[in-house]
PyMOL commands that place a pseudoatom at each C-alpha (Angstrom):
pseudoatom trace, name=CA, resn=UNK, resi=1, chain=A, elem=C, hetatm=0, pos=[23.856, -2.025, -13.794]
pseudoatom trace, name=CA, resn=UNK, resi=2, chain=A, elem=C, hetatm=0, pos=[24.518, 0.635, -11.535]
pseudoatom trace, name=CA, resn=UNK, resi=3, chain=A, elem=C, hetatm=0, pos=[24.983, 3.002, -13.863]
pseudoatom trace, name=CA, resn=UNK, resi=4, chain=A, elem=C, hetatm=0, pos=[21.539, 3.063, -14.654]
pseudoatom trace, name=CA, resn=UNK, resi=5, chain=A, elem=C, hetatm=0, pos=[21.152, 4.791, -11.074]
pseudoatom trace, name=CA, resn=UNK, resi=6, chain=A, elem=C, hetatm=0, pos=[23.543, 7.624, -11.777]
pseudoatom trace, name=CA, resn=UNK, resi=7, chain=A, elem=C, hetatm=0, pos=[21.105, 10.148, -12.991]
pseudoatom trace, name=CA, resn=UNK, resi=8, chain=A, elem=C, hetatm=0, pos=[19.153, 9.225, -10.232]
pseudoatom trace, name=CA, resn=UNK, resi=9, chain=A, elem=C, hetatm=0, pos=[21.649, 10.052, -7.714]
pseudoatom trace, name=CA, resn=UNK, resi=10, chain=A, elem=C, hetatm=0, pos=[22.394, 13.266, -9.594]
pseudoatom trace, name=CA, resn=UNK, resi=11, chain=A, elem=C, hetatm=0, pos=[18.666, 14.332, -9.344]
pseudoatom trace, name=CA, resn=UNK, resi=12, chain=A, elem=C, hetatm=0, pos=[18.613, 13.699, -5.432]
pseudoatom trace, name=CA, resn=UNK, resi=13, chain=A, elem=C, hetatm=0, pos=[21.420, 15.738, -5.028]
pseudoatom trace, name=CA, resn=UNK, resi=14, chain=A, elem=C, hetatm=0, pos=[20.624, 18.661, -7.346]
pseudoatom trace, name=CA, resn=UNK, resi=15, chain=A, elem=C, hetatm=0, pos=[17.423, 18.300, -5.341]
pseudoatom trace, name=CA, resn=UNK, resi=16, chain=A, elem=C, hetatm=0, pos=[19.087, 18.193, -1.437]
pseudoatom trace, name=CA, resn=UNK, resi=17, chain=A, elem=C, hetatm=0, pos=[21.326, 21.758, -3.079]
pseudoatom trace, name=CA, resn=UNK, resi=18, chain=A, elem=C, hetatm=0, pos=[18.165, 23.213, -4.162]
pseudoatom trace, name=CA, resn=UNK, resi=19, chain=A, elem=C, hetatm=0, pos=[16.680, 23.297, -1.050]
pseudoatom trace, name=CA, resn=UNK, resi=20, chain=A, elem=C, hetatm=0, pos=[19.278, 23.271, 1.717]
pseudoatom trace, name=CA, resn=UNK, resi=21, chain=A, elem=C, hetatm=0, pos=[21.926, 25.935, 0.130]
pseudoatom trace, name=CA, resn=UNK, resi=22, chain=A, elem=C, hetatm=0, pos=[18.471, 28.941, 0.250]
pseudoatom trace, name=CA, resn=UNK, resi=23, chain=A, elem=C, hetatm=0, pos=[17.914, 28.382, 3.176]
pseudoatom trace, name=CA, resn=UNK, resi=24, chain=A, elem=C, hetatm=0, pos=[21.192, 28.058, 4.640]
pseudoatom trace, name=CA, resn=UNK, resi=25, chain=A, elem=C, hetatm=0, pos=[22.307, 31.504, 3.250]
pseudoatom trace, name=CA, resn=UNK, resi=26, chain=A, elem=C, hetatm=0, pos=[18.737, 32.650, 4.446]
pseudoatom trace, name=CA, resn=UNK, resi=27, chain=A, elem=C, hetatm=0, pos=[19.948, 31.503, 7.642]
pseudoatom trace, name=CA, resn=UNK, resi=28, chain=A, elem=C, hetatm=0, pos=[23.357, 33.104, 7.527]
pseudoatom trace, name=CA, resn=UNK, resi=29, chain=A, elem=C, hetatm=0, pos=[22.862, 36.205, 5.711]
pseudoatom trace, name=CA, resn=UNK, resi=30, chain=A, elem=C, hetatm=0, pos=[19.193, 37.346, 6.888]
pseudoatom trace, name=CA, resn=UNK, resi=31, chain=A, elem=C, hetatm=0, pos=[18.605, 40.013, 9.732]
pseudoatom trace, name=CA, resn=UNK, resi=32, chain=A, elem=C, hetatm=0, pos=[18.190, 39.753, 13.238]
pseudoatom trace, name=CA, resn=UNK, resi=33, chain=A, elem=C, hetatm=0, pos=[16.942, 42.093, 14.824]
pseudoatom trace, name=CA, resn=UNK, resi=34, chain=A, elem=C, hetatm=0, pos=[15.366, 40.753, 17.851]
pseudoatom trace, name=CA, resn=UNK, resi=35, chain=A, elem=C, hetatm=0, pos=[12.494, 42.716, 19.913]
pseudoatom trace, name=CA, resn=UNK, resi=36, chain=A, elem=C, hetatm=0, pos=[9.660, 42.279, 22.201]
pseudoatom trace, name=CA, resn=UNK, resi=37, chain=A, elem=C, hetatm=0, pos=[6.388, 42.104, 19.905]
pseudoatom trace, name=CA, resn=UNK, resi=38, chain=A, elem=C, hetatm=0, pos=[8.868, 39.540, 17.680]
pseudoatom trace, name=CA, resn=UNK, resi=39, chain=A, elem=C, hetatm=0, pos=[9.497, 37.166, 20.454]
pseudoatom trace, name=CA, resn=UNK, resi=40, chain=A, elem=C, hetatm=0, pos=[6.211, 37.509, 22.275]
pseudoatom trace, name=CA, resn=UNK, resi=41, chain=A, elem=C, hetatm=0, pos=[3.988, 34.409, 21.175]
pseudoatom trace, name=CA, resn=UNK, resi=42, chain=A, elem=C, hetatm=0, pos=[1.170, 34.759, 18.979]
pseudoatom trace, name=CA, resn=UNK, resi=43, chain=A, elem=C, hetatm=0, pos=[-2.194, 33.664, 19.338]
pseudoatom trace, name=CA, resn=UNK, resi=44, chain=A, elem=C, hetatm=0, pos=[-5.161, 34.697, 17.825]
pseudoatom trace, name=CA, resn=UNK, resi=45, chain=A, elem=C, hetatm=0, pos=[-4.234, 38.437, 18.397]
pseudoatom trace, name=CA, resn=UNK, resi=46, chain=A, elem=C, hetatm=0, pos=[-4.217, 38.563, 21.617]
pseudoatom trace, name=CA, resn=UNK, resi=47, chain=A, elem=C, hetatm=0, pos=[-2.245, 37.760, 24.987]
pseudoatom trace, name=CA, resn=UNK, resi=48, chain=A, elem=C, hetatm=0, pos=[-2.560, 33.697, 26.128]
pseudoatom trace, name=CA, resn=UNK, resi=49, chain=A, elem=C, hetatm=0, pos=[-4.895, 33.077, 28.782]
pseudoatom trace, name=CA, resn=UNK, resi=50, chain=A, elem=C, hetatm=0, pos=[-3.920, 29.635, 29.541]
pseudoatom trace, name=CA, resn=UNK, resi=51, chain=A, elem=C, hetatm=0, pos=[-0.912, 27.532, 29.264]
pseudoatom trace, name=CA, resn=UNK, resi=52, chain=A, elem=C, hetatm=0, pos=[-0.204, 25.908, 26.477]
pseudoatom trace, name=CA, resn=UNK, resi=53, chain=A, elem=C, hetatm=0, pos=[0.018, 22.305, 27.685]
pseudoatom trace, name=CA, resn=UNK, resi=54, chain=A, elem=C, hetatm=0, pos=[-3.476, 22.057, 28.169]
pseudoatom trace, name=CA, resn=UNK, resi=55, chain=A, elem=C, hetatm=0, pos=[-5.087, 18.616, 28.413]
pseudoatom trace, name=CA, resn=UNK, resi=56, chain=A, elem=C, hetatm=0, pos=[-7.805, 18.482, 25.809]
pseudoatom trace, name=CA, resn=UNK, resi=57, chain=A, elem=C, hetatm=0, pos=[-10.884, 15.747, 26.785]
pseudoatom trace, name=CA, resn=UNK, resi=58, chain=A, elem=C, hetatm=0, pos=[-10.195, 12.361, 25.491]
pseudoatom trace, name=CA, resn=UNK, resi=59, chain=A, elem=C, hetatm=0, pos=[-13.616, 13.010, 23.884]
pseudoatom trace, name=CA, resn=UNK, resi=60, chain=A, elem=C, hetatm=0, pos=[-11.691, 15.210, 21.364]
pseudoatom trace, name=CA, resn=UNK, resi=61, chain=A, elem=C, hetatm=0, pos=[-9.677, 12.267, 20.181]
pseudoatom trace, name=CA, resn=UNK, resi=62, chain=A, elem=C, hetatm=0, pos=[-12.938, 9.760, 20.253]
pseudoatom trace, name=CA, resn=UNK, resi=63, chain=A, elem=C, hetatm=0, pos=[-14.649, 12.199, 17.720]
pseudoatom trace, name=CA, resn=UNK, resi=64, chain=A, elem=C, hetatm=0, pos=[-11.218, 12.503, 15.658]
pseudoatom trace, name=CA, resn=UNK, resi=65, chain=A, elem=C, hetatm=0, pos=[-11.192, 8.743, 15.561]
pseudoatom trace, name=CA, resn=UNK, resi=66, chain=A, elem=C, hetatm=0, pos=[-14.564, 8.510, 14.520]
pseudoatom trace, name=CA, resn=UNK, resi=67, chain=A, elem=C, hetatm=0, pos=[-13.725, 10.424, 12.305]
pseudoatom trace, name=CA, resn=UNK, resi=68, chain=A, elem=C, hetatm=0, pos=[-11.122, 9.170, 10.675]
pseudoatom trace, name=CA, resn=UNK, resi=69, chain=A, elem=C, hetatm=0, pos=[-13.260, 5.512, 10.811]
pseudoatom trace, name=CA, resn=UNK, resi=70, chain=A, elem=C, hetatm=0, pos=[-15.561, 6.743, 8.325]
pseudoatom trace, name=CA, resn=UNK, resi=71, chain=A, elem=C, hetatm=0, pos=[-13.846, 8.555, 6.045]
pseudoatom trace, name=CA, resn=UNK, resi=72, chain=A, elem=C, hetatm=0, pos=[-11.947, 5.375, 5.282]
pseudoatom trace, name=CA, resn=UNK, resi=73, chain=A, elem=C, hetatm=0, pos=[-15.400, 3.526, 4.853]
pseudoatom trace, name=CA, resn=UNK, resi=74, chain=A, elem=C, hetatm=0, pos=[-16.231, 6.086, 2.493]
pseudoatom trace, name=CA, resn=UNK, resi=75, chain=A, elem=C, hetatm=0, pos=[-12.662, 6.119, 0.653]
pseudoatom trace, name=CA, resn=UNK, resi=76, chain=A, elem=C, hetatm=0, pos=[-13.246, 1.712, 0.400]
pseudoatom trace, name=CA, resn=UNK, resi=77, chain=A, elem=C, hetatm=0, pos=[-17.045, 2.326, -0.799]
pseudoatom trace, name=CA, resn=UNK, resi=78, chain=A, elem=C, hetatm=0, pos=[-16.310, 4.348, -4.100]
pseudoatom trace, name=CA, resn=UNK, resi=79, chain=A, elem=C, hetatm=0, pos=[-13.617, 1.767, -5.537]
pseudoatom trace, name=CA, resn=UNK, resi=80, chain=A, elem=C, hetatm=0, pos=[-16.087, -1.281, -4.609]
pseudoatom trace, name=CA, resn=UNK, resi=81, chain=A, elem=C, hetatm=0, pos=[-19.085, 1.190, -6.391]
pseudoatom trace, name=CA, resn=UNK, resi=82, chain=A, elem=C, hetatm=0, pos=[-16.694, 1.123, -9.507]
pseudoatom trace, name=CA, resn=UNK, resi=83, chain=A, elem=C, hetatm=0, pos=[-16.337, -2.640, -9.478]
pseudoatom trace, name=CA, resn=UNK, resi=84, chain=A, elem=C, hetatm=0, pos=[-19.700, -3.785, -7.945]
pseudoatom trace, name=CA, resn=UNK, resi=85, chain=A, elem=C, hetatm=0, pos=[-20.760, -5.565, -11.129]
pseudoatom trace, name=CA, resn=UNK, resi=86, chain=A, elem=C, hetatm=0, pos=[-17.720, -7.259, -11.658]
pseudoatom trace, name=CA, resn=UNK, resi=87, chain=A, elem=C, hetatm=0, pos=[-16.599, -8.595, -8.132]
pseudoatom trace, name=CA, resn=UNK, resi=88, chain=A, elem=C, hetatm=0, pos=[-20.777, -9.824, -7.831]
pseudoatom trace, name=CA, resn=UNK, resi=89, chain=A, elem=C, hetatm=0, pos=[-22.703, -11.413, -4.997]
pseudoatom trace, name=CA, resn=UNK, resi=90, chain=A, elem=C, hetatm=0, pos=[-19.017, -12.156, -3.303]
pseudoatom trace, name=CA, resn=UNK, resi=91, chain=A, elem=C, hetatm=0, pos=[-18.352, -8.475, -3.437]
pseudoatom trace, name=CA, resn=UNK, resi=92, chain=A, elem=C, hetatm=0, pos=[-21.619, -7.214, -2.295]
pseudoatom trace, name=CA, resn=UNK, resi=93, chain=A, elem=C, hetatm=0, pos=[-21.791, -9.875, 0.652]
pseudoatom trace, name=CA, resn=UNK, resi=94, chain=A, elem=C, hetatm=0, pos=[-18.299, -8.955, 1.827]
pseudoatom trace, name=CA, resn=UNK, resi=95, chain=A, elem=C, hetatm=0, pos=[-19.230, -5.205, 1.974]
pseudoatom trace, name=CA, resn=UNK, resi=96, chain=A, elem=C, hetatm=0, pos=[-22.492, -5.733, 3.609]
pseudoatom trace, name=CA, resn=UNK, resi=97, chain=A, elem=C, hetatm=0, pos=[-19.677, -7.348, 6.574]
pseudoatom trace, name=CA, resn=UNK, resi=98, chain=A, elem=C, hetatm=0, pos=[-17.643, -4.946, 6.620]
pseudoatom trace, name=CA, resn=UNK, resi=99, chain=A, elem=C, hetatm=0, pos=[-20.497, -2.107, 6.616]
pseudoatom trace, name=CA, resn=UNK, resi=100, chain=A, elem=C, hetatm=0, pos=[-22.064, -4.457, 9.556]
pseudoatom trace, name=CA, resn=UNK, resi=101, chain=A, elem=C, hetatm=0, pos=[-19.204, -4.320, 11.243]
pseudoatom trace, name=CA, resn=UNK, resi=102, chain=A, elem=C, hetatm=0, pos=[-18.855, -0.119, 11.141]
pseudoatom trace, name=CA, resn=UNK, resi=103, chain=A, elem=C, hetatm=0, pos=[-21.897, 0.177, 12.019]
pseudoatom trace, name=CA, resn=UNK, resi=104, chain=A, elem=C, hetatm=0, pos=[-21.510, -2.140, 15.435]
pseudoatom trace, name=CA, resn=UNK, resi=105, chain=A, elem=C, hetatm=0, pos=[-19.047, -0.477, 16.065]
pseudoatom trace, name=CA, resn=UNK, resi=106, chain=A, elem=C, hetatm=0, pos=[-20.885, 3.149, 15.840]
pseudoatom trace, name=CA, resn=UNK, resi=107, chain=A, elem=C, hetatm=0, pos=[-23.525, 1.479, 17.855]
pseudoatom trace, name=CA, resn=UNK, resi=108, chain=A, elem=C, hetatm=0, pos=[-21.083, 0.937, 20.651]
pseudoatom trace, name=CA, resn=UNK, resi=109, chain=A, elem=C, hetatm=0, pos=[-19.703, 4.287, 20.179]
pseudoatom trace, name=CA, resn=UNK, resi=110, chain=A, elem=C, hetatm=0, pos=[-23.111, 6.014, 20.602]
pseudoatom trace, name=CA, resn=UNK, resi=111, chain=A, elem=C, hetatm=0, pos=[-23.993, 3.878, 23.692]
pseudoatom trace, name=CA, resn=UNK, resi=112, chain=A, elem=C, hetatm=0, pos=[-20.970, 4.796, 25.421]
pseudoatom trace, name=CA, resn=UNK, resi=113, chain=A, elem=C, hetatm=0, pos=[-21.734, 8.615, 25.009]
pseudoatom trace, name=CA, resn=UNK, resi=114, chain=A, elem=C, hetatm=0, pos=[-18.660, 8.837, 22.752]
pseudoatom trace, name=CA, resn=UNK, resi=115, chain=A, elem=C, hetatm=0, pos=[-20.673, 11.519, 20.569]
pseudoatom trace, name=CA, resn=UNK, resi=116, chain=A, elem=C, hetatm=0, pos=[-22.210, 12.837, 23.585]
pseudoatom trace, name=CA, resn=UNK, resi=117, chain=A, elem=C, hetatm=0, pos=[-21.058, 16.736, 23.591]
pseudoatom trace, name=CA, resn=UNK, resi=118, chain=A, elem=C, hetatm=0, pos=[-21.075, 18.678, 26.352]
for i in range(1, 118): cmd.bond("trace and resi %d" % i, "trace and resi %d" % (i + 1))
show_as sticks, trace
zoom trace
């Protein structure tokens, strides 16, 4: 039986070689040479103004959230579109919950000033 895994194991290391032995001789056989405009730190063109540890407003994460919240409605409404006729009034009613319960939930979002930009 555990033969059958053999090519298996053959492919995942063929696979590991393939892509650690490039870059290890990349590694060990490319150039250094080292200099100032190499090792300075690149942003946007131009010299850092600020550090880069910045704290970003937790508003920034409530809109990435949000976000993220209703792009998965969307990615659950096209499969249930599909099979709307065949699922029926079950299918339909438990949609209409879960859209009710996105949409109290944006409704709490928007009275809390979550989407509120300043």
């Amino acid at each position: 039986m555990l033969e059958n895994y053999l090519p298996i194991l053959i492919f995942l290391v063929l696979g590991m070689l393939f892509a650690v032995v490039p870059l290890g001789l990349g590694f060990i056989l490319g150039p250094r040479k080292p200099d100032s405009e190499k090792l300075s730190p690149y942003e946007c063109g131009f010299e850092a103004f600020e550090d880069a540890r910045m704290k970003f407003d937790v508003r920034y994460y409530l809109v990435a959230i949000l976000f993220i919240i209703f792009d998965l409605e969307i990615a659950f409404l096209f499969p249930w579109a599909v099979v709307l006729e065949e699922i029926g009034l079950f299918g339909a009613l438990a949609m209409l919950v879960f859209l009710g319960l996105l949409v109290v939930g944006f409704i709490y979002e928007w009275k809390k000033g979550a989407l509120e930009w300043e």
